[in-house]
FIVOLUM-8379 format. One record per residue (C-alpha): residue number from 1; chain; x, y, z. Coordinates in steps of 0.001 Angstrom, whole numbers, plus 500000, padded with zeros to 6 digits. Layout:
// residues N
+------+------+--------+--------+--------+
! rolo ! zaro !     px !     py !     pz !
+------+------+--------+--------+--------+
!  NUM !    A !      X !      Y !      Z !
...
+------+------+--------+--------+--------+
//
This chain:
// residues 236
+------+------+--------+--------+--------+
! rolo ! zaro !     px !     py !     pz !
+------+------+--------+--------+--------+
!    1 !    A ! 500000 ! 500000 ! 500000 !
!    2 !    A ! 501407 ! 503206 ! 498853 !
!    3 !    A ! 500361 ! 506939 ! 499830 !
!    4 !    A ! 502245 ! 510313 ! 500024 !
!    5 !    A ! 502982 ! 513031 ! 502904 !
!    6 !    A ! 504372 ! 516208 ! 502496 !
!    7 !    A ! 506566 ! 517564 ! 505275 !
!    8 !    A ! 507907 ! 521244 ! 505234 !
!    9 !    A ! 507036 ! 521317 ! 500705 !
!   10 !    A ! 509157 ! 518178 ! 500620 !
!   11 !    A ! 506821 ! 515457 ! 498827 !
!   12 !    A ! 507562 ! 511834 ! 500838 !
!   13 !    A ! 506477 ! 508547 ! 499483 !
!   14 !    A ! 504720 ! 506178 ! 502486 !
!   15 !    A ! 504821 ! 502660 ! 501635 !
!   16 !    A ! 503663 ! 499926 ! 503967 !
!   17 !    A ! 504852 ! 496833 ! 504142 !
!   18 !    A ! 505001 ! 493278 ! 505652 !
!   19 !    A ! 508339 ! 494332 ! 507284 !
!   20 !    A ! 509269 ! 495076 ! 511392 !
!   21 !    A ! 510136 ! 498462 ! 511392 !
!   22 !    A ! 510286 ! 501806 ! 509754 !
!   23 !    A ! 512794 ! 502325 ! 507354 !
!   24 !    A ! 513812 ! 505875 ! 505320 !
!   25 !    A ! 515797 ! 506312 ! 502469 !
!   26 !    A ! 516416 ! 509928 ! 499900 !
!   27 !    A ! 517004 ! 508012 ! 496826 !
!   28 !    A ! 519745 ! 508451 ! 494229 !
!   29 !    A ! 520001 ! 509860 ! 491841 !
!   30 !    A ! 517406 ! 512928 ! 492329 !
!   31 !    A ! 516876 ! 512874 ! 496021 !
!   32 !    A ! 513231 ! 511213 ! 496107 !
!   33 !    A ! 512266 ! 510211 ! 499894 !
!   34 !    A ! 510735 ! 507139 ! 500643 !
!   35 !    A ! 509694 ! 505764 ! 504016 !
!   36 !    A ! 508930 ! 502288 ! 504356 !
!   37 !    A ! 506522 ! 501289 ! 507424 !
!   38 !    A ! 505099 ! 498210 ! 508641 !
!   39 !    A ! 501099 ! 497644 ! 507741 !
!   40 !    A ! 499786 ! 498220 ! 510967 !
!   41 !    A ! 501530 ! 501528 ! 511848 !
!   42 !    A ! 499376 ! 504624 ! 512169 !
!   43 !    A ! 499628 ! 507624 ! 509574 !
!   44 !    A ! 500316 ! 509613 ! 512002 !
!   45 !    A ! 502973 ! 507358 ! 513719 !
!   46 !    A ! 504643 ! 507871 ! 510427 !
!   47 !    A ! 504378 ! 511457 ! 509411 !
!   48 !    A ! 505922 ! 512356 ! 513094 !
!   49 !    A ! 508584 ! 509545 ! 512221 !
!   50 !    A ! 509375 ! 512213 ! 509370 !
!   51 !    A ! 508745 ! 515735 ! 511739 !
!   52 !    A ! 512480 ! 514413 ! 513795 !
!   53 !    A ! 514083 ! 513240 ! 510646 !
!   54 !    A ! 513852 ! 516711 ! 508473 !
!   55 !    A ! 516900 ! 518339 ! 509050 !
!   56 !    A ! 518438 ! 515123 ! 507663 !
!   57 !    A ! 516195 ! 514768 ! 504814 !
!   58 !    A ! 517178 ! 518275 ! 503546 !
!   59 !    A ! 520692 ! 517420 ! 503956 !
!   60 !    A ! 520617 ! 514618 ! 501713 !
!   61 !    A ! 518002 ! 516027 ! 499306 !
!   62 !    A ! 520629 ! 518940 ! 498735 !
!   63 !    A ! 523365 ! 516501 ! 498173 !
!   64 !    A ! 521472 ! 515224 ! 495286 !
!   65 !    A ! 520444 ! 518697 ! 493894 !
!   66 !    A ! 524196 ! 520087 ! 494212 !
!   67 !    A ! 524917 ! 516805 ! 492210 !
!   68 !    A ! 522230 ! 516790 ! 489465 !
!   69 !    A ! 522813 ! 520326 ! 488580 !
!   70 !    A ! 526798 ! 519991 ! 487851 !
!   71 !    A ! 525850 ! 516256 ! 485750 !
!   72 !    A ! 523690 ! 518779 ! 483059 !
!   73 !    A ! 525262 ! 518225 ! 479741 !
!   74 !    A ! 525217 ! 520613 ! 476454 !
!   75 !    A ! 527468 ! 517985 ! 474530 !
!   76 !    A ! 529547 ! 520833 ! 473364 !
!   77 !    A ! 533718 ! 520821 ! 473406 !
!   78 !    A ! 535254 ! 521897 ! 476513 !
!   79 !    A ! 532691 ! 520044 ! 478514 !
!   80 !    A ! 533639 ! 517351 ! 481422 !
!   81 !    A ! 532711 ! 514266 ! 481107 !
!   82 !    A ! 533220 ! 510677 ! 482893 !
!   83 !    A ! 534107 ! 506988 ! 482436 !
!   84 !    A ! 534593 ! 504923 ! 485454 !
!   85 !    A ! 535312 ! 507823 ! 487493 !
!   86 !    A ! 537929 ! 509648 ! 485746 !
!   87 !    A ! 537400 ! 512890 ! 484123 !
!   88 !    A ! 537439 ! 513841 ! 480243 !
!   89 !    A ! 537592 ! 517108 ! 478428 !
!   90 !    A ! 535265 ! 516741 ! 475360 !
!   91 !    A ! 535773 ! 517196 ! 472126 !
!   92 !    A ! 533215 ! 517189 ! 469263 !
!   93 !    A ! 533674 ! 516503 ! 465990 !
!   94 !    A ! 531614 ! 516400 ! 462902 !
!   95 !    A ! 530489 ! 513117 ! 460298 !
!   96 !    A ! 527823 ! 511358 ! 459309 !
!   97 !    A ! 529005 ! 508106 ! 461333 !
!   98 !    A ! 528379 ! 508841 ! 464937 !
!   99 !    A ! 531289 ! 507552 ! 467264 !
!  100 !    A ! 532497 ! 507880 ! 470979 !
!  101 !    A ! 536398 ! 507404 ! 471386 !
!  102 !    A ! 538836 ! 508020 ! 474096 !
!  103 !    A ! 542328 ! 509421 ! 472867 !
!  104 !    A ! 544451 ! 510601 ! 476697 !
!  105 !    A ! 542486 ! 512615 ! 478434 !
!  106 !    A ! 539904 ! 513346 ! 475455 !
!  107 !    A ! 536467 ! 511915 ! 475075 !
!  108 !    A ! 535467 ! 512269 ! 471071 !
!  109 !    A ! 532335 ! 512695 ! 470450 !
!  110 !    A ! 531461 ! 512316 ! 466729 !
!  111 !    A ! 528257 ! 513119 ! 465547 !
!  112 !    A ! 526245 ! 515383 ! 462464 !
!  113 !    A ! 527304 ! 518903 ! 462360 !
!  114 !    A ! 522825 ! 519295 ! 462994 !
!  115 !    A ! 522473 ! 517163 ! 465827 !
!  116 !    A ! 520652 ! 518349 ! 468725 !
!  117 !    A ! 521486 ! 518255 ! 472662 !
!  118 !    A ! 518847 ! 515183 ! 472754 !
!  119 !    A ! 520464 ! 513572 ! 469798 !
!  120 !    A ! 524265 ! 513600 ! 470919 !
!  121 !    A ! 522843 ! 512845 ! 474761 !
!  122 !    A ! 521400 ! 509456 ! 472893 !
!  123 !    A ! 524405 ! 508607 ! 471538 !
!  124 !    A ! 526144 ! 509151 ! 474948 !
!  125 !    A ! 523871 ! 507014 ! 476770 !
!  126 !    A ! 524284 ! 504403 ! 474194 !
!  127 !    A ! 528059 ! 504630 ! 474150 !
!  128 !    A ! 527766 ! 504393 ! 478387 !
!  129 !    A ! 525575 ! 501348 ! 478431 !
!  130 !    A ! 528130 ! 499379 ! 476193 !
!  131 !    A ! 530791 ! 499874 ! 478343 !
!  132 !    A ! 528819 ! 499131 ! 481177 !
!  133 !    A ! 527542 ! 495665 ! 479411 !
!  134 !    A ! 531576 ! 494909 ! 478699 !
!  135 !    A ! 532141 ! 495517 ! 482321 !
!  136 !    A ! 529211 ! 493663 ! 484159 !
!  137 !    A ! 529809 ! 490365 ! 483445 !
!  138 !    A ! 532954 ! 489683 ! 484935 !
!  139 !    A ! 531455 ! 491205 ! 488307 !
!  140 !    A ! 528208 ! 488686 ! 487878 !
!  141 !    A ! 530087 ! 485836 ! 487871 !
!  142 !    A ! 532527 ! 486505 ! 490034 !
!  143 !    A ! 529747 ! 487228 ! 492796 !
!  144 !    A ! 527621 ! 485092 ! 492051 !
!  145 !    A ! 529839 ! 482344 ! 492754 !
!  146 !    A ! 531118 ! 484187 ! 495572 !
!  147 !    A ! 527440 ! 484635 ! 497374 !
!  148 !    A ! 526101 ! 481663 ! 495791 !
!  149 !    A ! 523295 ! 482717 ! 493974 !
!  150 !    A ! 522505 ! 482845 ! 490406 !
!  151 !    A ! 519961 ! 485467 ! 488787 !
!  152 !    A ! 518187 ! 484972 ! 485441 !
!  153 !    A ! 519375 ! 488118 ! 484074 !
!  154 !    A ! 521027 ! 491083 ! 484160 !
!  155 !    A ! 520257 ! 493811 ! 482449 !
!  156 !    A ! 520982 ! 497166 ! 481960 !
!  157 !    A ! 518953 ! 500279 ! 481501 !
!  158 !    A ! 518575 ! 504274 ! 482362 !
!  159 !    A ! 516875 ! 504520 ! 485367 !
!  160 !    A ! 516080 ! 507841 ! 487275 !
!  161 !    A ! 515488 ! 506725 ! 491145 !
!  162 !    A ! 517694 ! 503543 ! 491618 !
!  163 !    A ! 521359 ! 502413 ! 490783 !
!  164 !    A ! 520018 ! 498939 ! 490739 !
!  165 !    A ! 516993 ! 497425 ! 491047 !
!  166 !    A ! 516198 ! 493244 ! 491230 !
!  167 !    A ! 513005 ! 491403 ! 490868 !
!  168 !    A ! 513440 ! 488553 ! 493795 !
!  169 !    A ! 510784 ! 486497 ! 492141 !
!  170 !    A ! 511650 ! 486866 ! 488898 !
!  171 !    A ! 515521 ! 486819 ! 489752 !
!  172 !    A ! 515959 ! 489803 ! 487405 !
!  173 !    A ! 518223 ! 492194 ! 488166 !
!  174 !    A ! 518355 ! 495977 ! 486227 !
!  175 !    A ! 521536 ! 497812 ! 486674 !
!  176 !    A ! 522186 ! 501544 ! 485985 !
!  177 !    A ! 523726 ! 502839 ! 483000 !
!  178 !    A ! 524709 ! 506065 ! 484926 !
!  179 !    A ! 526596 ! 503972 ! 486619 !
!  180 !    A ! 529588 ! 503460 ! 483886 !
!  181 !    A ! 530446 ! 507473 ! 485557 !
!  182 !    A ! 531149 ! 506291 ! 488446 !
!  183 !    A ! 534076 ! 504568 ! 489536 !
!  184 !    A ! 534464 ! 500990 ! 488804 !
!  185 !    A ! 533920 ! 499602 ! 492475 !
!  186 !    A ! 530470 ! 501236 ! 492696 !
!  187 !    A ! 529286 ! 499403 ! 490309 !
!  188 !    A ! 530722 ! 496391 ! 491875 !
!  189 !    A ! 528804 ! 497349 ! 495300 !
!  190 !    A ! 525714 ! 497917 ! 493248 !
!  191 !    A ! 526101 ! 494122 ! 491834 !
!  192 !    A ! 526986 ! 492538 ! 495128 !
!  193 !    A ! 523853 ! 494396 ! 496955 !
!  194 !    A ! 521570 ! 493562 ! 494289 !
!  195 !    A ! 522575 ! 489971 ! 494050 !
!  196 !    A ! 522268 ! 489767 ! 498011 !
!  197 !    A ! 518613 ! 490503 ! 497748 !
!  198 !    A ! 518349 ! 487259 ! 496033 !
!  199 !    A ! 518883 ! 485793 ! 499337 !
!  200 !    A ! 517320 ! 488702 ! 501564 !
!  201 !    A ! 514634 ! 490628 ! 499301 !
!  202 !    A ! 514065 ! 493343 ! 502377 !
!  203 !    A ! 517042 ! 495885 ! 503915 !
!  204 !    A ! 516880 ! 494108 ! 507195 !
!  205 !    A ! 519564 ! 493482 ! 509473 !
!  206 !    A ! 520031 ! 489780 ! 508123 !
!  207 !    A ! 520889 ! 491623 ! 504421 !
!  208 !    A ! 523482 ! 493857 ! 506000 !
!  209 !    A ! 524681 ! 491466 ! 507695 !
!  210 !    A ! 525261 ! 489412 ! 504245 !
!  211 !    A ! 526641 ! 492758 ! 503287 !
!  212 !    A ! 529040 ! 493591 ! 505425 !
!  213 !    A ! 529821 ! 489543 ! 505077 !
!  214 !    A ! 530472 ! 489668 ! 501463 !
!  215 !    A ! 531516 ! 493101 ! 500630 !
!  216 !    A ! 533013 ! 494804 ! 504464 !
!  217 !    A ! 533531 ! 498153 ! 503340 !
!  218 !    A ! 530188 ! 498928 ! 500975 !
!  219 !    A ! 529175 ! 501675 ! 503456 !
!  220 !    A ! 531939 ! 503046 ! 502238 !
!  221 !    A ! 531535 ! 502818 ! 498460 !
!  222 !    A ! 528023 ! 503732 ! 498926 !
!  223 !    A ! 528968 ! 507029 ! 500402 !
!  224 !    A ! 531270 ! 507878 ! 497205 !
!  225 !    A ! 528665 ! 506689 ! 494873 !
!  226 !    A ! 526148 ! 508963 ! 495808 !
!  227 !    A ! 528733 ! 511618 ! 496652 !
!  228 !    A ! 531064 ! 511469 ! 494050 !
!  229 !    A ! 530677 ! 514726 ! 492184 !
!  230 !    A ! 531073 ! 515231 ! 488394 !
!  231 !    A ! 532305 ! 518863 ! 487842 !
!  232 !    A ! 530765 ! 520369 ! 484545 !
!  233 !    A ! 533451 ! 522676 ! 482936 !
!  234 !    A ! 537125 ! 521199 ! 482145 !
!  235 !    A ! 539844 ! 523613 ! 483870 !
!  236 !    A ! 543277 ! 523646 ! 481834 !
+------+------+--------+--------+--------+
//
């Protein structure tokens, strides 16, 4: 059952669950808040549960805006951009035959002379879920075999609210794109946490404690994957 509360203008999804106790999250990569509650816990229970925990909701919710705005890309030369964490200067060129290339510390970006913002973003996006698709499976199978699980597929698409996302019935698991920004071990934490759920599908203690099992230092990968800030503008 799923309902919405809005605390001080800032818009908070309820949902209520067959779970023990309240749970809140500000979700990457735009900031959305979410609190999870058991069924039988009163509205109001819950919208007081949110009263104590504004000053930290803001906090995070500003991490996310401060983020979002500096990740807004023209596609133009000059620009920043990222693979795996390390930072390009962009260069565009023009053709018929669009391309992405790395040459040093250059990210090509070939594409018609009349391409829009929207079109060169598309071929970005496209170019970022390859490499993420060359990357992934070595990370599957090394974790699956590691947590011994197996899921019936991974695959990878652009999602606005989660880094990674997995369907415990189903045993399908969505990672991402954005992620191929990010340094290489968040996507590894992203793989490890959503193949976990295939043995814990709820954030309970037993799935951290598979976590911190598995992968000890994730709290700390988590924090620079939704920290980890892309600067806009290349600086000579």
């Amino acid at each position: 059952m799923t309902n919405k509360l809005v605390i001080s203008e800032i818009e908070i999804e309820v949902q209520k669950k067959k779970i023990k106790n309240m749970h809140l999250s500000v979700l990457p990569p735009d900031g959305k808040v979410r609190i999870s509650a058991p069924v039988s816990t009163k509205d109001e229970t819950i919208r007081l549960f949110a009263i104590t925990k504004i000053g930290w909701i803001k906090k995070q919710i500003a991490k996310f805006e401060n983020q979002q705005r500096q990740t807004d890309r023209e596609y133009v030369s000059g620009e920043s951009h990222y693979v795996w964490g390390r930072r390009y200067r962009m260069e565009i060129l023009h053709n018929h035959i669009n391309s992405v290339e790395i040459k040093g510390n250059k990210i090509i970006l070939t594409v018609r002379e009349t391409s829009t913002t929207q079109q060169r973003d598309n071929v970005m996006i496209e170019w970022y879920r390859k490499q993420l698709k060359e990357k992934l499976p070595m990370f599957i199978e090394k974790w699956e075999g590691i947590i011994g699980v197996q899921a019936e597929s991974v695959r990878v698409k652009n999602m606005l609210t989660k880094w990674g996302t997995c369907n415990t019935q189903t045993k399908h698991i969505w990672i991402n794109l954005q992620l191929a920004k990010k340094p290489i071990e968040c996507l590894e934490y992203v793989v490890v946490h959503e193949l976990v759920h295939l043995l814990e599908k709820t954030h309970n203690s037993v799935f951290i404690d598979y976590m911190d099992k598995y992968l000890p230092d994730w709290r700390v990968t988590k924090d620079l994957l939704n920290n980890f800030i892309m600067d806009q503008y290349w600086e000579e």
